[in-house]
C-alpha positions in Angstrom: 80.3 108.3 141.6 79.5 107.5 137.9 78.6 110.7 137.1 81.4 112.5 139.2 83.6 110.4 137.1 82.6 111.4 134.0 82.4 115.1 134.8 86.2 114.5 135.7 86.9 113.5 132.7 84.9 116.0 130.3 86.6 118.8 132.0 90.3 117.6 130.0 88.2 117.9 127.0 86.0 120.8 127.5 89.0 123.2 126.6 89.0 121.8 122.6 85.8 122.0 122.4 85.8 125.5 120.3 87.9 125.4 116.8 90.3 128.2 116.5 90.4 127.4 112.6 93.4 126.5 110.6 94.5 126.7 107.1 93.5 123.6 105.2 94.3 122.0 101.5 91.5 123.7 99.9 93.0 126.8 101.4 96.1 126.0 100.2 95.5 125.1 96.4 95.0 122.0 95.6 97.9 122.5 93.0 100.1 122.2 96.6 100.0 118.5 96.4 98.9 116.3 99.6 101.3 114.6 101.9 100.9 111.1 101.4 101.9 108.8 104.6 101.5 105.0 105.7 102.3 102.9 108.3 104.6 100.1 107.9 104.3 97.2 110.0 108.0 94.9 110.6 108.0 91.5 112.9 110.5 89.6 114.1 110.0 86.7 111.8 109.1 88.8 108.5 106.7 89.0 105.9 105.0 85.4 104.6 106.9 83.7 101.8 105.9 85.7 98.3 104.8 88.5 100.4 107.7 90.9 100.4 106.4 94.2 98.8 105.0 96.9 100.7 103.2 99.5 98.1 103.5 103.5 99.5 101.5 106.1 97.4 102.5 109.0 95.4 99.5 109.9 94.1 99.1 113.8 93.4 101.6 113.7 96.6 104.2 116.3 97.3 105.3 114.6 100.4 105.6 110.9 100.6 106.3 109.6 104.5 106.8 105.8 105.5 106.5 105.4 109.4 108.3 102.0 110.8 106.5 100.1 113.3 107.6 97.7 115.1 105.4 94.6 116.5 109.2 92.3 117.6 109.7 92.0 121.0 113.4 93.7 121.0 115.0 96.1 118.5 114.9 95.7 114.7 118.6 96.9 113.1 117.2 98.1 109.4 119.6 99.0 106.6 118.5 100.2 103.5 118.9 101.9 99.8 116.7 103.4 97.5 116.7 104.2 93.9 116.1 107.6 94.1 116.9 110.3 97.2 115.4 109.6 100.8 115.0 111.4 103.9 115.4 109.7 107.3 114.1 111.5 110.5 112.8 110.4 114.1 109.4 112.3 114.4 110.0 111.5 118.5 113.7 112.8 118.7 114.3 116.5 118.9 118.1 115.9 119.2 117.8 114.3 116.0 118.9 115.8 112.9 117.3 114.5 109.8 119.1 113.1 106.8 118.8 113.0 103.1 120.7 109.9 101.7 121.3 110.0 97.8 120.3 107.5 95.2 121.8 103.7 96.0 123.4 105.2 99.5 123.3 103.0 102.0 121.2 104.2 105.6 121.1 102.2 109.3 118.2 102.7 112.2 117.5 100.8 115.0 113.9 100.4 115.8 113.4 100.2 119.4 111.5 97.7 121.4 107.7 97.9 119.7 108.7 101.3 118.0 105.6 103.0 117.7 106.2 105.1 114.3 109.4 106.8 115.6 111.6 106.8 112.1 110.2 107.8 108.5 111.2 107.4 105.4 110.4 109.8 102.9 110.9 109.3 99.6 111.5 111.9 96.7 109.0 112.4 93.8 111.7 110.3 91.8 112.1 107.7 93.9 110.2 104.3 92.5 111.7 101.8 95.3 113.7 101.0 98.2 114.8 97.6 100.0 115.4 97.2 103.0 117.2 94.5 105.7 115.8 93.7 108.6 117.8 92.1 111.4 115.9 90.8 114.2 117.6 90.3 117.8 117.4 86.5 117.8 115.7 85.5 114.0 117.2 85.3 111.0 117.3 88.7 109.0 114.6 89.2 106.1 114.7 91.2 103.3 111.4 93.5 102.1 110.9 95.7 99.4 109.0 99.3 99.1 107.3 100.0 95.8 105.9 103.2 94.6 102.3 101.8 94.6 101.0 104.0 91.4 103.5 102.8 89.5 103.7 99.6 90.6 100.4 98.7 90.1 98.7 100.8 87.3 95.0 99.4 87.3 95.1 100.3 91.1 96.3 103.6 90.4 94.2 104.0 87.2 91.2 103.4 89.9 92.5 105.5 92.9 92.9 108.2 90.5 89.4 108.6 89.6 88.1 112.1 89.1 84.3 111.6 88.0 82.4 114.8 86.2 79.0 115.1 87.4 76.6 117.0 84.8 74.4 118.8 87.2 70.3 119.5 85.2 68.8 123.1 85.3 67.9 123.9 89.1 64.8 125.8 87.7 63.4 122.6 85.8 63.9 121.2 89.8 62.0 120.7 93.0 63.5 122.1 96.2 64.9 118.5 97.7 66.1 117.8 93.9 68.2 121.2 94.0 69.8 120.4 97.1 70.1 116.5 95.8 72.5 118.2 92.8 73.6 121.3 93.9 77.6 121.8 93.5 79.3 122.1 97.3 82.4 121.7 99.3 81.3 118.6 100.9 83.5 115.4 99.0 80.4 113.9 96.9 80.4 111.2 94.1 77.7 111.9 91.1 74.4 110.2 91.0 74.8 106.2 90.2 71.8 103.8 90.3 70.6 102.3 93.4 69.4 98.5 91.7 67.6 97.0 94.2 70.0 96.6 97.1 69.5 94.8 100.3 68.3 96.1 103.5 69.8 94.7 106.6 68.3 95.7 110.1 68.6 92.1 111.1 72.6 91.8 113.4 73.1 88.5 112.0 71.7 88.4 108.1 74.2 91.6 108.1 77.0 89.8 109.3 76.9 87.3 107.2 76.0 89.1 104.2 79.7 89.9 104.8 80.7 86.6 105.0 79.2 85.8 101.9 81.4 89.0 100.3 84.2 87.5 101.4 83.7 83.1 101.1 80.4 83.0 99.4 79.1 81.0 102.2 77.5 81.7 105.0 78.1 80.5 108.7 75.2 78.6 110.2 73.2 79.6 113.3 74.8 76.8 115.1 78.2 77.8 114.5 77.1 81.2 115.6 75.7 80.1 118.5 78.8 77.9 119.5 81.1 80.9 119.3 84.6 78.8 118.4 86.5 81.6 116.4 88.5 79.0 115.6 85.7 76.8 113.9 86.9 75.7 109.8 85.8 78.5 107.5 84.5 77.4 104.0 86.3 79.1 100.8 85.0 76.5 98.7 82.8 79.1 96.5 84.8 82.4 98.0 85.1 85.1 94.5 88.3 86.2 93.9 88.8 89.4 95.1 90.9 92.5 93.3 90.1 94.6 96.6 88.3 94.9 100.2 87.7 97.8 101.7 86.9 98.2 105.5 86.5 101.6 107.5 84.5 101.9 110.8 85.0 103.3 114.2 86.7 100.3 115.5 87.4 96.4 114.7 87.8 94.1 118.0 89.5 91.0 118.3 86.3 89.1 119.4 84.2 86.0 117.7 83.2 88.9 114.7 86.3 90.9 114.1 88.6 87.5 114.7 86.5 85.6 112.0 86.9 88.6 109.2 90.2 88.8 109.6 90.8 85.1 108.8 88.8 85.8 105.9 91.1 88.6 105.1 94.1 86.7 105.6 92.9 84.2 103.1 92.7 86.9 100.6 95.7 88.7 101.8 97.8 85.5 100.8 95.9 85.1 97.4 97.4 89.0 96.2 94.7 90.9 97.2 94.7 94.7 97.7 93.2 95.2 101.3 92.9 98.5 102.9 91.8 98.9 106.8 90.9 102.1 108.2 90.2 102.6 112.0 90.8 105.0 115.0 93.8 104.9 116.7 92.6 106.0 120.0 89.9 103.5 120.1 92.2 101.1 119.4 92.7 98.6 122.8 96.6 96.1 122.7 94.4 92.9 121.5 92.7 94.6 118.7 96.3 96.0 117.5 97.7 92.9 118.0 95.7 90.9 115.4 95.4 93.6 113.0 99.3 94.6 113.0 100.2 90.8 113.1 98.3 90.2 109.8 99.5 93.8 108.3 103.1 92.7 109.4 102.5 88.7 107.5 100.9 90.5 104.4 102.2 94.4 103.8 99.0 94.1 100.8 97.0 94.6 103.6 97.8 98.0 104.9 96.4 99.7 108.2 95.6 103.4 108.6 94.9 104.3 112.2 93.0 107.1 112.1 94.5 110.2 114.7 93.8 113.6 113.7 97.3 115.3 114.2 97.4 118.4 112.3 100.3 120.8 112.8 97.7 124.1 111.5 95.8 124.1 115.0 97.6 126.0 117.3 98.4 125.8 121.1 96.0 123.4 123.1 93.6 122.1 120.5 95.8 119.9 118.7 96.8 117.0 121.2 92.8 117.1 123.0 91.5 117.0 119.3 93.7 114.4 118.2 92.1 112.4 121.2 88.8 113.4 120.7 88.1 113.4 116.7 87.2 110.1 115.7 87.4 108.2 112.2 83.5 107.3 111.9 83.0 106.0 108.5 81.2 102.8 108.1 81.7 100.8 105.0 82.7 97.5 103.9 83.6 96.6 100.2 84.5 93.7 98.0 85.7 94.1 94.6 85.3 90.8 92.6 87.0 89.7 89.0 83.6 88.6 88.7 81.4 91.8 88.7 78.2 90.1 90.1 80.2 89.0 92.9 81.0 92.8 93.9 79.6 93.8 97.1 79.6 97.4 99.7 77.6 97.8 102.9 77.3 100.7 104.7 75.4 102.6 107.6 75.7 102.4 111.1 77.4 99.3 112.1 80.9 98.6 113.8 82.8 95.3 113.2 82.4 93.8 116.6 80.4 91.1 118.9 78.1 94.1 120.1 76.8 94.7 116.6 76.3 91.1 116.0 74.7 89.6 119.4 72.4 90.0 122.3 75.0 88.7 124.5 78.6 88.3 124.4 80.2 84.8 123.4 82.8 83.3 125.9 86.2 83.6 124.5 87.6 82.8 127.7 90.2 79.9 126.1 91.3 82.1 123.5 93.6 84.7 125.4 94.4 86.5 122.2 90.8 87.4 121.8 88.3 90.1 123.7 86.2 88.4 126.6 83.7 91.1 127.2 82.7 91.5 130.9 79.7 93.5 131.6 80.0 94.6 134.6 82.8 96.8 132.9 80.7 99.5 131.3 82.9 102.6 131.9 85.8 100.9 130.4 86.6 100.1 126.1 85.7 96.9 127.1 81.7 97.1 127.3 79.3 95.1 126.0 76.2 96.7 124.7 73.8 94.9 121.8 72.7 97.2 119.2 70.0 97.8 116.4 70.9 98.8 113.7 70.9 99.3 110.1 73.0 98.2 106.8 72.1 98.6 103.3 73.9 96.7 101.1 75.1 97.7 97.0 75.6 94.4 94.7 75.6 96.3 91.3 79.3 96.3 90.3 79.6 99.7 89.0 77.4 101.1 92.1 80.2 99.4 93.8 83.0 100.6 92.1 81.4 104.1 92.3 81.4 104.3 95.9 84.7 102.3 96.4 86.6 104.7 94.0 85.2 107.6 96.2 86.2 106.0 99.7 89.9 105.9 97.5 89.9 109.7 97.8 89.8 109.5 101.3 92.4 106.9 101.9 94.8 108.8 99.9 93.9 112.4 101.7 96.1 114.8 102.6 97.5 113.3 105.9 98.0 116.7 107.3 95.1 118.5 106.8 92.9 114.9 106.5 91.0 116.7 103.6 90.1 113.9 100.7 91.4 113.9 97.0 89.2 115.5 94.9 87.0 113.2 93.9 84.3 114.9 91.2 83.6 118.1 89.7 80.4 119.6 88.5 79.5 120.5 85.0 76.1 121.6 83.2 74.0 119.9 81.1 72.9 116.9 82.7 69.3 115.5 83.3 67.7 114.6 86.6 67.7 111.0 86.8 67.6 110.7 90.5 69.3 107.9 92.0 71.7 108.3 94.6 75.1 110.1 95.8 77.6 109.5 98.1 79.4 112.0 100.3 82.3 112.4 102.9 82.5 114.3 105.8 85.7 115.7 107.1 84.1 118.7 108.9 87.1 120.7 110.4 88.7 120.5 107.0 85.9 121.2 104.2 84.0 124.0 106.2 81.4 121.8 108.2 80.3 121.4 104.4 77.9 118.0 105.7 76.1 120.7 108.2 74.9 122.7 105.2 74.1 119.8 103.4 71.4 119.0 106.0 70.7 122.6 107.1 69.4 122.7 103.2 67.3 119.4 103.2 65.5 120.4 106.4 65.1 123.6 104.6 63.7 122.2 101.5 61.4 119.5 102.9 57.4 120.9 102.6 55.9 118.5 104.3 57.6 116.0 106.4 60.8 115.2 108.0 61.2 111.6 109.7 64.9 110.0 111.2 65.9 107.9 113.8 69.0 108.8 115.6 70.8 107.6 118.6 72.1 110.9 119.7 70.4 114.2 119.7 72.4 117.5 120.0 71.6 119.7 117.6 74.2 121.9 116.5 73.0 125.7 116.0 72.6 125.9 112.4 70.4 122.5 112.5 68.8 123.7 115.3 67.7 127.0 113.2 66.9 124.9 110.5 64.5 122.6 112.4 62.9 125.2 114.0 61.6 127.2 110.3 60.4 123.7 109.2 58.0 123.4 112.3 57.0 127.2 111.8 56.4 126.5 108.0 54.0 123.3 109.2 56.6 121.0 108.6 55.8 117.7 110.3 58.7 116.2 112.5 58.8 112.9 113.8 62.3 112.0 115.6 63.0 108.4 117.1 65.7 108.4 119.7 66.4 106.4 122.2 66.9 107.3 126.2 68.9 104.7 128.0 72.2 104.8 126.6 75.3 102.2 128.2 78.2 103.3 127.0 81.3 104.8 128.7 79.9 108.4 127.4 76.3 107.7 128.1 76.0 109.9 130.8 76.4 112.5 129.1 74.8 111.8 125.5 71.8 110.3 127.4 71.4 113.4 129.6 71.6 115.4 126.2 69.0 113.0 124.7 66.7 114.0 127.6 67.2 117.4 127.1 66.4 117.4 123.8 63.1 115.7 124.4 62.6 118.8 127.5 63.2 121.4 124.8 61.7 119.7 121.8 58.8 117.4 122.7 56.0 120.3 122.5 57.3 121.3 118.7 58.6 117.3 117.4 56.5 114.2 117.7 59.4 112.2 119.1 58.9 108.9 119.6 61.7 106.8 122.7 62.9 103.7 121.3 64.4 101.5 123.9 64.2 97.8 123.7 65.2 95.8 126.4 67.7 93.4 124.8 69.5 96.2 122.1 70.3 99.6 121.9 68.9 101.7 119.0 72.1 102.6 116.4 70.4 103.4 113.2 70.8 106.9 111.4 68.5 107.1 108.6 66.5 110.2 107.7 63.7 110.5 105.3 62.4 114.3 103.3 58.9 114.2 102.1 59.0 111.1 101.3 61.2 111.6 98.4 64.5 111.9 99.7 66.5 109.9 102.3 69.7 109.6 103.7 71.6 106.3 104.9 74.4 107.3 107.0 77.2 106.8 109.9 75.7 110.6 111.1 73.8 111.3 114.2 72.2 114.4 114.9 75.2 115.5 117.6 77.6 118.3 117.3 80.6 115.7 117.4 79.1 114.3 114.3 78.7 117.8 112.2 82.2 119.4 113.7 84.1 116.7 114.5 84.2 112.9 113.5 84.7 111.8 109.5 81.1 110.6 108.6 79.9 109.4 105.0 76.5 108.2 103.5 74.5 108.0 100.7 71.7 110.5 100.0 68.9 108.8 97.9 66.4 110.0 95.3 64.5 107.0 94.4 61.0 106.6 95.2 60.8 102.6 95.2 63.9 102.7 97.7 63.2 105.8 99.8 59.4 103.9 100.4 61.4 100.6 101.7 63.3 103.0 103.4 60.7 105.0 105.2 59.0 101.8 106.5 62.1 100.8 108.2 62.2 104.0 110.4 58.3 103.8 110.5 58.9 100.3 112.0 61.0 101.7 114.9 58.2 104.5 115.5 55.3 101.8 115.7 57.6 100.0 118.6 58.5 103.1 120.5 56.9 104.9 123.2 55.7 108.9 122.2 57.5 111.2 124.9 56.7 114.4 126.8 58.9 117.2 128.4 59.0 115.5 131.5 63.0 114.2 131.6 65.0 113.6 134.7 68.6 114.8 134.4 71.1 115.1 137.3 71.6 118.9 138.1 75.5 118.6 137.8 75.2 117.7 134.4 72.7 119.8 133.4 74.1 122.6 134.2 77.3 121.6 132.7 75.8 120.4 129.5 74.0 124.1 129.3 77.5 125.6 128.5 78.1 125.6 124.5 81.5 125.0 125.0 81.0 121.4 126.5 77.7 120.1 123.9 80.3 120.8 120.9 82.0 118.0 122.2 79.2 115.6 122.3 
């Protein structure tokens, strides 16, 4: 039945599995502007007192759109001016006819019951600020104000509008892995920084805390842990004060983890600071929106973007599966302190939820407002599955900075086409330092530019190639790419696991085993299944001189699909720590052969290429 199920389902998504192609920014000219949009979130009862400012970008925009949404249970009657011009539409009403209202002229909506993004605003290029009324069916009215955020705010802007030259060395003074580590590309890439000495965190809990500690500098005990009261005192006594906190992943879930963050973001939320929160919509279940639009709604400095890939370019049936399917699968977590030693970014494989955090849920059952995971519910959003995974973990302030300024392209992309700002661009000159650089992947919109990226490391490595990954599809290019590095005598050592208990693991378990069917005589590959936690780390190591820490597995969805970042790393001291990680896996793994058991139904329908690009 569970595998009848799923092939039910993949067949609604099978049809968007091939891209017809569209135009994108860089297709466009850059020199076209993006369109900048945000989501603003209005309650019944209205922002926190000294809270009233919502900030909207106009950064290198030549669109600016506001949505309204609406958390009040019954309608919101919003009046409003701006200094400048305005344009007021309903995105969901055809019949309506959208309006332009002039500098200081007055404009009335009604926001419906829990309005889900139905009116914009859009503000003119000259248009610095608008207030607005809100009248709530049966609260007091409230008054909040929207603020051009560049100019509002000119350190913040100073920062998001980082554009970094990166002075790229001679490629004929270089070795093959140190040409691809510098080469010029299409993939979004920061220059090289310094690693330090950062912090690597396979251990569930040490990582979780290491963000408590960003946040409160203090930690919370193993006891507290182990009591699971989301609702336990939290100690700011020593918590830094914070200019910024950035957080992007998959999802964040209202459980003991993603309830205890955000009471550490509310803290700094009230205190001024700047926090940005970027997630995917679709994986977004009514008690995880609930505590993240409550606290956006209470604090518009902490602003939400819900990830949904929604582009008007792809035509006919593409759009509304891919807006379902494409997911927003960047993984990092930043803190930018007044005190620059206090400065802290993690990033690789990790969600922010219980799953990532324990062997076995914690029983929220008297908090309704929070997740109680059930287990017996593994084909439902609401599983519970333990992973292993993998962190690393930046504390040198400008290493931060670096990599925070970068992840700013991204959040103010082009919200059409999702392609990020600009973020550097290359120059001679410079001398190979090593180091490391980080990169985002938006594959539909930069060419599938990460794919080359890897397609040339496999390419360049001589000698060995070694990476632990919990899904294994390879797209065709990698594919080709693999296979020249075994014919060259390339060793390759992959560490995957088999047993995967996830809503989709039927499918990317079944594609797992056939990758160990088609690849076991050329790969050493090594199964990795331990009985209390499923294997999540992506890291991937080149000779022994290069690696990569990422949020990519070696799937299709990952390379054509999903948003993916990470840091590639040329630093012998580091990429040794980090080879010893992935070597630790391999020593607790079990080597595997051809022999695979795979239902027939699904492996004949995982043989057509038009269903494994969706996995």
């Amino acid at each position: 039945m569970r595998v009848l199920l799923a092939v039910f389902c993949l067949i609604a998504l099978a049809g968007c599995a091939a891209d017809r192609g569209f135009q994108t920014m860089s297709a466009q000219g850059e020199g076209a502007g993006r369109h900048a949009h945000a989501r603003l979130y209005l309650s019944a009862s209205g922002p926190a007192a000294g809270a009233m400012s919502f900030r909207f970008s106009g950064l290198d925009a030549s669109r600016r759109s506001i949505a309204l949404y609406s958390i009040a249970n019954g309608e919101l009657t919003i009046e409003g001016t701006c200094d400048g011009p305005v344009l007021v539409s309903h995105e969901t009403n055809p019949d309506f006819v959208a309006r332009r209202y002039a500098a200081g002229e007055g404009f009335a909506e009604t926001l419906a019951h829990r309005s889900r993004g139905d009116v914009w605003l859009e503000p003119a290029a000259e248009t610095r600020r608008c207030t607005l009324s809100v009248t709530p069916q049966r609260a007091p009215a409230y008054a909040i104000t929207l603020e051009r955020e560049d100019l509002a705010d000119p350190a913040l802007a100073l920062f998001d509008a980082r554009r970094d030259t990166c002075r790229l060395p001679d490629p004929a003074r270089l070795s093959p892995l140190e040409r691809v580590f510098y080469a010029p590309r299409s993939l979004s890439m920061s220059c090289e920084m310094a690693t330090g000495t950062p912090r690597l965190l396979g251990d569930a809990i040490e990582a979780f805390n290491a963000k408590v500690e960003a946040l409160t500098g203090s930690r919370i005990s193993q006891a507290a842990l182990d009591a699971g009261d989301p609702t336990a005192p939290i100690d700011f006594s020593r918590a830094p004060k914070l200019d910024y906190i950035w957080l992007s992943y998959l999802n964040l879930r209202a459980d003991y983890s993603g309830y205890m963050i955000s009471r550490m973001l509310e803290y700094h939320a009230a205190r001024g600071t700047t926090v940005r929160i970027l997630l995917t919509d679709m994986l977004m279940l009514p008690l995880d929106r609930a505590l993240l639009e409550n606290l956006a709604a209470r604090y518009p400095n902490l602003q939400l973007q819900m990830f949904r890939w929604e582009s008007d370019r792809a035509p006919g049936f593409d759009n509304p599966l891919h807006s379902i399917h494409r997911d927003q699968h960047i993984k990092v977590f930043a803190t930018l302190a007044r005190d620059p030693s206090r400065s802290r970014l993690l990033m690789g494989g990790r969600n922010l939820h219980d799953p990532f955090v324990f062997d076995t849920p914690r029983d929220l059952s008297a908090f309704p407002f929070l997740r109680n995971y059930d287990a017996r519910k593994q084909l439902t959003l609401s599983f519970f599955v333990a992973y292993e995974d993998f962190e690393i973990e930046f504390s040198g302030d400008a290493t931060v900075r670096n990599i925070a300024a970068h992840m700013a392209s991204f959040w103010h992309r082009d919200h059409d086409s999702q392609l990020p700002r600009t973020f550097s661009e290359n120059a001679p000159g410079g001398v190979a330092r090593g180091g490391m650089r980080h990169f985002i992947s938006v594959p539909y919109a930069d060419g599938h530019a990460q794919q080359d990226l890897f397609v040339e490391l496999i390419d360049a490595a001589r000698e060995s190639i070694v990476f632990t990954a919990p899904f294994l599809n390879l797209p065709t290019a990698l594919d080709a790419a693999f296979r020249r590095a075994q014919a060259r005598g390339v060793e390759v050592r992959v560490i995957a696991r088999m047993d995967i208990e996830e809503p989709a693991g039927v499918f990317s378990a079944s594609l797992n085993r056939l990758f160990f069917e088609e690849y076991a005589n050329l790969y050493d590959i090594i199964g990795y299944d331990p009985s209390q936690r499923s294997l999540h780390t992506k890291i991937y190591v080149f000779d022994r001189q290069l690696a990569v820490v990422t949020s990519t597995n070696v799937n299709q969805r990952s390379f054509l699909h999903d948003t993916e970042d990470g840091v590639m790393i040329l630093d012998p001291a580091l990429v040794a720590r980090l080879e010893q990680v992935v070597a630790a896996y391999a020593t607790r793994g079990v080597a595997q052969g051809t022999a695979v058991k795979v239902p027939l139904v699904l492996r004949a329908l995982l043989l057509i290429p038009g269903v494994r690009r969706i996995f």
